[in-house]
C-alpha positions, 0 to 999 in steps of 0.5 A, a space after each residue: 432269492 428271484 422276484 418278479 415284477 410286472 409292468 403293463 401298458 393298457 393302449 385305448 385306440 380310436 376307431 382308425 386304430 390311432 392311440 387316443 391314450 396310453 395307460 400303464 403301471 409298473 410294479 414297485 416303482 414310485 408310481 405305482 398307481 395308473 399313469 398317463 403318458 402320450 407316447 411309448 418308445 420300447 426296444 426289446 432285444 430278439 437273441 433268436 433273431 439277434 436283432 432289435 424287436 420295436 413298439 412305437 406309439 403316440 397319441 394323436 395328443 401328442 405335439 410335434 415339439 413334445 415328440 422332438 423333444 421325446 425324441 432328443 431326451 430317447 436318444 441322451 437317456 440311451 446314452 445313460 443305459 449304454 454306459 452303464 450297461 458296457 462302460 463305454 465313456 467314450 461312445 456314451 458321450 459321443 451320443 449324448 452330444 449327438 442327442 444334443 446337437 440335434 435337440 438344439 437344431 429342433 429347438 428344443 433344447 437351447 
């Protein structure tokens, strides 16, 4: 039986167009009540173009070690959905360490 869920991002933009706040709610998870976030890291797969398709947002709340750290923990997580999607072990822990590497060199992972 096919279902379908929905997940929707309201984004609130100051006068210049920068995200003051990012609001989204998903369908059937946990929290499936208004949540809040600073920032959006979404990858679309484009099999037209065959090629990644990006929205990256984050709110001028937003500190530069919280985006450090976003970014470290994107790229760990990538790994997680890498393996599990492919089964490559192998490759999936090399990213994680590279994620690693590169959180300890900010600072944001000792």
């Amino acid at each position: 039986m096919s279902r379908e869920s929905e997940i929707n991002f309201k984004i609130k933009l100051d006068e210049n167009q920068v995200p003051e706040l990012i609001e989204w709610t998903a369908e059937g998870s946990e929290k499936d009540k208004l949540n809040h976030s600073k920032a959006i890291n979404l990858a679309l797969w484009d099999e037209e173009e065959n090629n990644t398709l990006r929205i990256d947002l984050w709110t001028k709340t937003m500190m530069v070690d919280e985006m450090k750290k976003f970014a470290a923990q994107n790229i760990i997580t990538m790994a997680d959905s890498f393996e599990r999607s492919t089964g490559e072990t192998a490759i999936a822990e090399e990213i994680r360490e590279f994620g690693k590497k590169i959180a300890i060199k900010m600072g944001v992972l000792k």
